[in-house]
N, CA, C and O atoms as a MOPAC input file, in Angstrom:
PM7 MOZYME 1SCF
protein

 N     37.71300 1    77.07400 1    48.16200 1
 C     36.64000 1    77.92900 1    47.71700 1
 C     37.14600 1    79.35100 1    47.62900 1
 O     37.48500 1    80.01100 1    48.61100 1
 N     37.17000 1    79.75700 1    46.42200 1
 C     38.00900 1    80.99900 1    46.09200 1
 C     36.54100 1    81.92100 1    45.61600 1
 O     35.49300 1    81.53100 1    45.10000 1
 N     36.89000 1    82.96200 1    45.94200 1
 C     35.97300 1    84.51200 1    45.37600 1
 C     36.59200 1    84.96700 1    44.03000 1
 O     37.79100 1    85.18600 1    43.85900 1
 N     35.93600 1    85.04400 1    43.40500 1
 C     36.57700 1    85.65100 1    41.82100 1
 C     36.69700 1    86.88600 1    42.40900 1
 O     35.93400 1    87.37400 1    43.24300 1
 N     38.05600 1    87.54800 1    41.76500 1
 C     38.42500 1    88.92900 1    42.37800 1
 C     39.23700 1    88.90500 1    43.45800 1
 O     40.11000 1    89.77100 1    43.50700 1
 N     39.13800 1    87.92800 1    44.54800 1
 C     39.59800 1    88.12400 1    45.83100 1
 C     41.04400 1    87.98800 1    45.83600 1
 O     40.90900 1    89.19300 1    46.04500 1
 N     41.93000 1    87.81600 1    45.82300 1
 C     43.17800 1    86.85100 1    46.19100 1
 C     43.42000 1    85.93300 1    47.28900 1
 O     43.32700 1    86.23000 1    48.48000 1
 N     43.69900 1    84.93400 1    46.87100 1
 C     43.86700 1    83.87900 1    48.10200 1
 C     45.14800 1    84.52800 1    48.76200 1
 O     45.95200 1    85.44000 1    48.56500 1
 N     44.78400 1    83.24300 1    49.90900 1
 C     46.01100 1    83.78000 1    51.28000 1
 C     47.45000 1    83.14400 1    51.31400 1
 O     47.62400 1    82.17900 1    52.05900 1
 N     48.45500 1    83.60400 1    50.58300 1
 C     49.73000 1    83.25100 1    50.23100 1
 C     50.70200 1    83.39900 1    51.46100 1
 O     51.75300 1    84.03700 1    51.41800 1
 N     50.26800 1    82.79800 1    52.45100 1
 C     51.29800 1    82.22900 1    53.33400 1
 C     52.42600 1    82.07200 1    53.27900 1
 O     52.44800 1    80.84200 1    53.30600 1
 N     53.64900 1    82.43600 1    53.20600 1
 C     55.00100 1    81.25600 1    53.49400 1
 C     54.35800 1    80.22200 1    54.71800 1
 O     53.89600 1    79.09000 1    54.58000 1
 N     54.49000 1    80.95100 1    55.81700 1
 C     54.35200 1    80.33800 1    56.86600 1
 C     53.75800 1    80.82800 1    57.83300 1
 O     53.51500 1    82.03400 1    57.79700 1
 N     53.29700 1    79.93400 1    59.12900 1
 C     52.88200 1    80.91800 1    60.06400 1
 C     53.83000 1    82.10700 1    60.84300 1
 O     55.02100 1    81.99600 1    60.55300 1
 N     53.59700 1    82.93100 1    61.53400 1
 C     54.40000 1    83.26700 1    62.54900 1
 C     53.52900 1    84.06500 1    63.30700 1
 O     52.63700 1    84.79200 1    62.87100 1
 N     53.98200 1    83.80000 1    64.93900 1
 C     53.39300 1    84.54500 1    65.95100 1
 C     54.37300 1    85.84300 1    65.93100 1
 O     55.59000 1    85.73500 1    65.77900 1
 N     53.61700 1    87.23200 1    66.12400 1
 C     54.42300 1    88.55000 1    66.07600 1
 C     55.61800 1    88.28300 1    67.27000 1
 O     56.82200 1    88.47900 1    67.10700 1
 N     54.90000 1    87.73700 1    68.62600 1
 C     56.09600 1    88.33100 1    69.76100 1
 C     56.28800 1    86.78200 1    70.58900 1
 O     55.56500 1    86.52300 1    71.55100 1
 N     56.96000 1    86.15700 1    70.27500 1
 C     57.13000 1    84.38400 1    70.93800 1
 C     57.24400 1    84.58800 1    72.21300 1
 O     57.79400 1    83.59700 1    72.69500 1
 N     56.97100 1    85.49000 1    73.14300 1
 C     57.27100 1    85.28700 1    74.12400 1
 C     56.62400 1    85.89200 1    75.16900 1
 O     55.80100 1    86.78400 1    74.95900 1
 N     56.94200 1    85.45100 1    76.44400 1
 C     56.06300 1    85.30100 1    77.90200 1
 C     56.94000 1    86.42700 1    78.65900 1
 O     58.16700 1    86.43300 1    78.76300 1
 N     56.21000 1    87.19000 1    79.06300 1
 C     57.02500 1    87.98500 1    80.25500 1
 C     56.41800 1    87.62600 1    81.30500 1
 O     55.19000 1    87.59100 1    81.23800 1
 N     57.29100 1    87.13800 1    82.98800 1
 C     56.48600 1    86.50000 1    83.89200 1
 C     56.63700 1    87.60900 1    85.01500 1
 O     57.83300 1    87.83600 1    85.19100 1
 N     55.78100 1    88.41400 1    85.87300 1
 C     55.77300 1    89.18300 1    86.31900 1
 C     55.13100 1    90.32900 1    86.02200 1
 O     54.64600 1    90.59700 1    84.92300 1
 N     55.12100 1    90.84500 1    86.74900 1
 C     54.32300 1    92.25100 1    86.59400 1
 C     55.14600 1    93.58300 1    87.48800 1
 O     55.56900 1    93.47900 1    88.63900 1
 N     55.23700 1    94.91700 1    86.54900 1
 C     55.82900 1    96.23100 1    87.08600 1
 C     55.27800 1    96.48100 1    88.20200 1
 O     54.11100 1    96.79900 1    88.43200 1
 N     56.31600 1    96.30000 1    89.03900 1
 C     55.24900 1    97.09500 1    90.28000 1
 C     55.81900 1    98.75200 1    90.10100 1
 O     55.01500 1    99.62300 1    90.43200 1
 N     56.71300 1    99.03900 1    89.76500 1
 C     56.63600 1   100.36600 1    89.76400 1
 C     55.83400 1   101.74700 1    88.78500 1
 O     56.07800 1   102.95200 1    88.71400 1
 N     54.85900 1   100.90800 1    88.16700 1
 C     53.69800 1   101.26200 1    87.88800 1
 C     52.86300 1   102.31100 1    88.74500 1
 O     52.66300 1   103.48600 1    88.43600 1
 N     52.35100 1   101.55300 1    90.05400 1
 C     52.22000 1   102.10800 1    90.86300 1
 C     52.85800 1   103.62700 1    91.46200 1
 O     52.21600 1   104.44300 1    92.12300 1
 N     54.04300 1   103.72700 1    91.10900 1
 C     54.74700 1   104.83600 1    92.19100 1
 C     54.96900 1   105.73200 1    90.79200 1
 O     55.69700 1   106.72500 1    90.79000 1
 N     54.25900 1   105.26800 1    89.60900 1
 C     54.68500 1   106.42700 1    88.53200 1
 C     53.09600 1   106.58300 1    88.40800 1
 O     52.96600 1   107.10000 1    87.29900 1
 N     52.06900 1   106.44600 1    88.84600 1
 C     50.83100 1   106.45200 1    88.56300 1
 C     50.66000 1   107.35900 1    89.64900 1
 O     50.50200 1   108.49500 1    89.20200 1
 N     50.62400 1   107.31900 1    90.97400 1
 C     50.97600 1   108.34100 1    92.01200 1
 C     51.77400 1   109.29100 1    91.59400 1
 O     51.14100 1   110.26200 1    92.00900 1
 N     52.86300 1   109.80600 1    90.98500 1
 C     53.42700 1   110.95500 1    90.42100 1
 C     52.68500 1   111.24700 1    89.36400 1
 O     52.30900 1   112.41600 1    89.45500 1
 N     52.23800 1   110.64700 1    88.25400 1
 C     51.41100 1   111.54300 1    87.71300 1
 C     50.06400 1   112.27300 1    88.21600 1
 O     49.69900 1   113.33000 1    87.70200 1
 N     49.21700 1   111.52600 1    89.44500 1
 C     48.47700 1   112.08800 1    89.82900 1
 C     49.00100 1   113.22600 1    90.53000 1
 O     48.48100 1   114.28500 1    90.18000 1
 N     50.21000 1   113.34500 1    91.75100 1
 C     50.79300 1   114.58100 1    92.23400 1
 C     50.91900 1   115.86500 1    90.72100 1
 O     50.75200 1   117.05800 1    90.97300 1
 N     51.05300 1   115.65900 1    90.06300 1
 C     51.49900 1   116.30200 1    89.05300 1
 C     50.38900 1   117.06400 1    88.97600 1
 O     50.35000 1   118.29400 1    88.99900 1
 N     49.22200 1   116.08800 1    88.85600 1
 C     47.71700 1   116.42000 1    87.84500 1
 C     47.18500 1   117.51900 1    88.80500 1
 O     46.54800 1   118.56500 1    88.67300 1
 N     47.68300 1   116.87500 1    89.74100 1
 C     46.76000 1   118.18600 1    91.10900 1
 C     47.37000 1   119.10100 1    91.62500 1
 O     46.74500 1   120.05800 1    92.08200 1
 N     49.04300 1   119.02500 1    91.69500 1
 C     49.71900 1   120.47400 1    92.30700 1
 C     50.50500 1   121.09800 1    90.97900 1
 O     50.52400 1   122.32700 1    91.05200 1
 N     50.93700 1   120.75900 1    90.19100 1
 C     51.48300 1   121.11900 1    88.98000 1
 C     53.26200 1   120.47400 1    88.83800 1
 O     54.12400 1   120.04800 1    89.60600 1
 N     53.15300 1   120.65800 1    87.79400 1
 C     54.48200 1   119.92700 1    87.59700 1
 C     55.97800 1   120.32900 1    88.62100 1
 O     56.03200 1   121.21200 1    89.47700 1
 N     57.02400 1   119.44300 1    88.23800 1
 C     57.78400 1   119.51600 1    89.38600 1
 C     57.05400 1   120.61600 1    90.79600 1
 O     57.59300 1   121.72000 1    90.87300 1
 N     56.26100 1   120.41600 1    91.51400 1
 C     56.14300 1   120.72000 1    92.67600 1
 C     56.45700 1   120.15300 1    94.18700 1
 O     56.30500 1   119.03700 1    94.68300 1
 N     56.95300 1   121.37500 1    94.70100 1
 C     57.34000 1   120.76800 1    95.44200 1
 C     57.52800 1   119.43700 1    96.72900 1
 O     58.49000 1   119.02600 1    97.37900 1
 N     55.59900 1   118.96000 1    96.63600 1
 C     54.56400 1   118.17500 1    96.87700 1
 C     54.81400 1   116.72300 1    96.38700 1
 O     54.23200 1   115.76600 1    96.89700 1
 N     55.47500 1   116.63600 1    95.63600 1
 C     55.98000 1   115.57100 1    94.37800 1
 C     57.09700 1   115.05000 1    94.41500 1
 O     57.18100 1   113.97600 1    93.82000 1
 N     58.13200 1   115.48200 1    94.97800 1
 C     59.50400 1   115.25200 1    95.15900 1
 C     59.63500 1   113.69000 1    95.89300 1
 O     60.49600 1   113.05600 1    95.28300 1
 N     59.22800 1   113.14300 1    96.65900 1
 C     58.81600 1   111.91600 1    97.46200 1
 C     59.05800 1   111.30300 1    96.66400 1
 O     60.06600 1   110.74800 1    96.22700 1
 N     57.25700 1   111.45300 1    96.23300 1
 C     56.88600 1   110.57400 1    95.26400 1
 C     58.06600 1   110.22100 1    93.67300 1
 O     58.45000 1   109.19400 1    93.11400 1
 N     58.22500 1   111.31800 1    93.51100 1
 C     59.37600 1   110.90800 1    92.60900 1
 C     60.55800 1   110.38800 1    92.64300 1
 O     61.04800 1   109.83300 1    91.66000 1
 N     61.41400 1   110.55300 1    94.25800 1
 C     62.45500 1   109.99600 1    94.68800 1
 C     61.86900 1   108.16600 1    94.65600 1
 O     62.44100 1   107.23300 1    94.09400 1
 N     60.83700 1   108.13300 1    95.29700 1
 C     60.14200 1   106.50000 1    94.83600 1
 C     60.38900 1   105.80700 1    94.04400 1
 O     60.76000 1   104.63300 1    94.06000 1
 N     60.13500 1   106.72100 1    93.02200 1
 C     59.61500 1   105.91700 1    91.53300 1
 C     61.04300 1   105.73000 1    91.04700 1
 O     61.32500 1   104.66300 1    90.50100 1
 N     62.02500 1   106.72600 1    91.20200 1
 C     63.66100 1   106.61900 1    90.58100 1
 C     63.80000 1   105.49600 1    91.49200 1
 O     63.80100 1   104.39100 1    90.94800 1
 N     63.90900 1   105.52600 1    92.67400 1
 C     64.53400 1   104.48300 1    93.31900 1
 C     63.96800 1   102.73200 1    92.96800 1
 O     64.64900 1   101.70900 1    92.89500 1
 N     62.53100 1   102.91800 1    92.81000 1
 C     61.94800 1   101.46800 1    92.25300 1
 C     62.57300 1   100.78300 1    91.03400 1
 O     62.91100 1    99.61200 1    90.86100 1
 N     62.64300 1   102.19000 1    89.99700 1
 C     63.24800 1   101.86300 1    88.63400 1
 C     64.42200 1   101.25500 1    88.72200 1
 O     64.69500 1   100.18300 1    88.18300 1
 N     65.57600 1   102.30500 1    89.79800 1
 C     66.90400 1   101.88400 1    89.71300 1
 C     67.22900 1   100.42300 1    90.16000 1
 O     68.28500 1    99.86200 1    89.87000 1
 N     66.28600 1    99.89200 1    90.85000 1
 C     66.19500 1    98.75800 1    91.79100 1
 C     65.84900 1    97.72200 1    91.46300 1
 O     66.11700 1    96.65800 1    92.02100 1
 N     64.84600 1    97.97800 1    89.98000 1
 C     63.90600 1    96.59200 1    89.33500 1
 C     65.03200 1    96.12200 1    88.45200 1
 O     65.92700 1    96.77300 1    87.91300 1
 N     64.76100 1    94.80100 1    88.43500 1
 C     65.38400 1    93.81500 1    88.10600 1
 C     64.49700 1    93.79700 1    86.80100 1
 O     63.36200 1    94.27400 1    86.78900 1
 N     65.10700 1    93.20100 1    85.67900 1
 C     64.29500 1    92.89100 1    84.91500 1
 C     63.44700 1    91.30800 1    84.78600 1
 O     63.89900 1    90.34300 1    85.40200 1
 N     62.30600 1    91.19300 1    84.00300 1
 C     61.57500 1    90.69000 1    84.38900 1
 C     62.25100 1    88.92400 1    83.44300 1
 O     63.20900 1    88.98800 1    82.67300 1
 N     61.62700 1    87.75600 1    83.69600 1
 C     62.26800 1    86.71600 1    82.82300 1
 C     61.46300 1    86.72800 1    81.93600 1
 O     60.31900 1    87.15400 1    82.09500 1
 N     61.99300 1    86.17900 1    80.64200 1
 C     61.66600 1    86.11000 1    79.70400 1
 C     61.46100 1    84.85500 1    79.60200 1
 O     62.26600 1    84.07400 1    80.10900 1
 N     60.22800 1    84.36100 1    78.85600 1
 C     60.31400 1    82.48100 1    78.50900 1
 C     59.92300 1    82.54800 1    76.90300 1
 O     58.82600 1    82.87300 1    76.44800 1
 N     60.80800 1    82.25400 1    76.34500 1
 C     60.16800 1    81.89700 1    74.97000 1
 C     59.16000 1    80.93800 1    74.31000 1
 O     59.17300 1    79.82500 1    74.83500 1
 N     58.55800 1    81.03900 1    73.60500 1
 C     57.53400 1    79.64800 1    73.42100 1
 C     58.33200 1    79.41100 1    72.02500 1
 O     58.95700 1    80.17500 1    71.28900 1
 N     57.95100 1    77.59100 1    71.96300 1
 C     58.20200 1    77.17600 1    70.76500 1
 C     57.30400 1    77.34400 1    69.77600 1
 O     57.31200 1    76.51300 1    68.86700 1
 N     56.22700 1    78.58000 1    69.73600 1
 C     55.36800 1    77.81000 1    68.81500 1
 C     55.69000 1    78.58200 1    67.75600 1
 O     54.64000 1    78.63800 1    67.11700 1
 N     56.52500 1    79.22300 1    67.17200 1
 C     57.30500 1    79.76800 1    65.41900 1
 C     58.30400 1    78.59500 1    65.06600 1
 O     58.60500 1    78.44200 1    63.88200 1
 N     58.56500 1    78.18300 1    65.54300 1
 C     59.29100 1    76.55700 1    65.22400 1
 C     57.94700 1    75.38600 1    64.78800 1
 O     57.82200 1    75.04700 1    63.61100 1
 N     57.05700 1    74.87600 1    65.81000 1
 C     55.92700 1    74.17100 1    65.67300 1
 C     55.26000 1    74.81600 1    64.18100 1
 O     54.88400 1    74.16500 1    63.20500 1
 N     55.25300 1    76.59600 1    64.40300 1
 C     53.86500 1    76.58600 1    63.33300 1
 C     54.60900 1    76.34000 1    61.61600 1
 O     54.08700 1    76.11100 1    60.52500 1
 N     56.06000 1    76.52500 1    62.06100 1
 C     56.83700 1    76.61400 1    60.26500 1
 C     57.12700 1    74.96700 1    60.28600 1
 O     57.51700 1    74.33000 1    59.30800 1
 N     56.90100 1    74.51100 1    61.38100 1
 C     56.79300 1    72.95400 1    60.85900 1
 C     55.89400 1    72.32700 1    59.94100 1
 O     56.05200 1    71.85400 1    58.81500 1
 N     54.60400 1    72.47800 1    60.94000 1
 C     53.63700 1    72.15200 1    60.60400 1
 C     53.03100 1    72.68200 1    59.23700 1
 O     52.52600 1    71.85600 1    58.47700 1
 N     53.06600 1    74.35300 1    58.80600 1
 C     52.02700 1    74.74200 1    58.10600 1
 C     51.88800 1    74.02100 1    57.14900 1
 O     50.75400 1    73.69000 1    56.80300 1
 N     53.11700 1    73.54800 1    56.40500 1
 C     52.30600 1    72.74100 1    55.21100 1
 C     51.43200 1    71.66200 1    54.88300 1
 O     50.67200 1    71.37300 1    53.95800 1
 N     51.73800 1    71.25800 1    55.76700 1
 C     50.59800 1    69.86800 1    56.30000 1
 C     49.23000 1    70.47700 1    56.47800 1
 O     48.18400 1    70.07900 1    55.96600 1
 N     49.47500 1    71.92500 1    57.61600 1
 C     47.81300 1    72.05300 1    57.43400 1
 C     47.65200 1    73.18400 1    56.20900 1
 O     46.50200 1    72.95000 1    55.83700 1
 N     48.05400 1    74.07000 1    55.52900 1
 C     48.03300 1    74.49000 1    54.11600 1
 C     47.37900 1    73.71900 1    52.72200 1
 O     46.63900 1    74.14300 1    51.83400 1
 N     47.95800 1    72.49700 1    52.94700 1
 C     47.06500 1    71.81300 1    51.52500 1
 C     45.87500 1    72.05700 1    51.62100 1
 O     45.25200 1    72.55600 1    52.55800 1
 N     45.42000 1    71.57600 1    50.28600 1
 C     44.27100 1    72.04800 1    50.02500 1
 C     43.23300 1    70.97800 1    49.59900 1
 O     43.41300 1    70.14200 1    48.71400 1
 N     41.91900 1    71.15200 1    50.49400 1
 C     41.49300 1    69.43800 1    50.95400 1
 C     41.07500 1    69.24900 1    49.49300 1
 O     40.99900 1    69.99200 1    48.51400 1
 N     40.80500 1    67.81300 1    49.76800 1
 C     40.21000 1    66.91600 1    48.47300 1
 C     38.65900 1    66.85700 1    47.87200 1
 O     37.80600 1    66.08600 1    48.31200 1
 N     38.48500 1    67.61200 1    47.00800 1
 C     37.50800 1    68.26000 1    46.47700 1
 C     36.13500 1    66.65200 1    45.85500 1
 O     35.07300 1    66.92900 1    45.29800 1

């Protein structure tokens, strides 16, 4: 069922933008969320802040990065689309 005017939806294929799972969560979030608040309330580099910022370098320098899991589903969906693409029987 097409709209005169419209253009239909010319697919190649599917694709998901980002295939993948990051498992974990930043904790050093936290110790940069606390420096920006030191910031917000005594002013930048102050001297009040220094801690807190030795923290946050040291969390950073320390984090591991997080695993990555890929999903199959840009393989599954360029399998599949054409199968579900046709166009049913009128």
């Amino acid at each position: 069922m097409s709209v005169k005017g419209v253009p239909g939806n010319k697919l190649k294929y599917l694709k998901m933008r980002k295939p993948y799972k990051e498992i974990g969560s930043n904790e050093c979030i936290v110790f940069m969320t606390e420096l920006f608040n030191c910031w917000a309330g005594a002013g930048l580099n102050s001297p009040q802040c220094k801690e807190m910022e030795m923290k946050m370098k040291e969390c950073y320098d320390t984090k591991k990065n997080p695993m990555v899991v890929r999903t199959a589903f840009n393989y599954h969906a360029k399998r599949l689309f054409p199968k579900l693409s046709r166009r049913p029987h009128d």
